[in-house]
N, C-alpha and C positions, 0 to 999 in steps of 0.2 A: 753334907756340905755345910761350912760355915758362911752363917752369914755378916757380912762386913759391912759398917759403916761406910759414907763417902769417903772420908778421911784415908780409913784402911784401905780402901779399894786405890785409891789417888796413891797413896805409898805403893800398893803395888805394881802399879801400871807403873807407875813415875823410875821405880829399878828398875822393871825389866826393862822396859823404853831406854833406861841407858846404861843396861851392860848392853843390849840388841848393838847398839849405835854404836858404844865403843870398841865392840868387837865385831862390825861387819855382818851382824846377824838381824834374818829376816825374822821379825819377833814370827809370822806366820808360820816357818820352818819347823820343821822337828827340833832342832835346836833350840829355838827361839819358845818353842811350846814348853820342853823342857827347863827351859830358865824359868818360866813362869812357873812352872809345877814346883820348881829348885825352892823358890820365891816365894810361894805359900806355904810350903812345909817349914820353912825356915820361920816366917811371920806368925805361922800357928804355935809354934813350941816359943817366941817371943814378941807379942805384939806390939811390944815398946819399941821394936828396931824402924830407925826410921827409913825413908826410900835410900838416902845415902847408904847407911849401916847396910841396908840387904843388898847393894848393887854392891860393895866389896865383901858381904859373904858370896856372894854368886861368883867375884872375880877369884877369891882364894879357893873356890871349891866349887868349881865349874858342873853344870850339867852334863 
């Protein structure tokens, strides 16, 4: 498991918090788990992407 700065961690709450929202999804859900898994794997192979950047990879390439 890596471990993430405040920073990195706040980008990633901060996507998944609003693909969850703009698509009706309970981040708690299965769904909403797998956006976050979507959301680290995508941060880990680019840690420069910021919460924006990773919440339209999560919209163009859904969990």
């Amino acid at each position: 498991m890596m471990d993430y700065s405040d920073r990195e961690f706040e980008t990633l709450a901060q996507a998944v918090k609003s693909w969850c929202q703009s698509n009706g999804v309970d981040p708690e859900s299965e769904r909403g788990r797998a956006a976050t898994g979507r959301a680290i794997e995508l941060f880990n192979r680019n840690p420069s992407l910021s919460s924006k950047d990773l919440q339209q990879a999560l919209t163009s390439s859904p969990p």
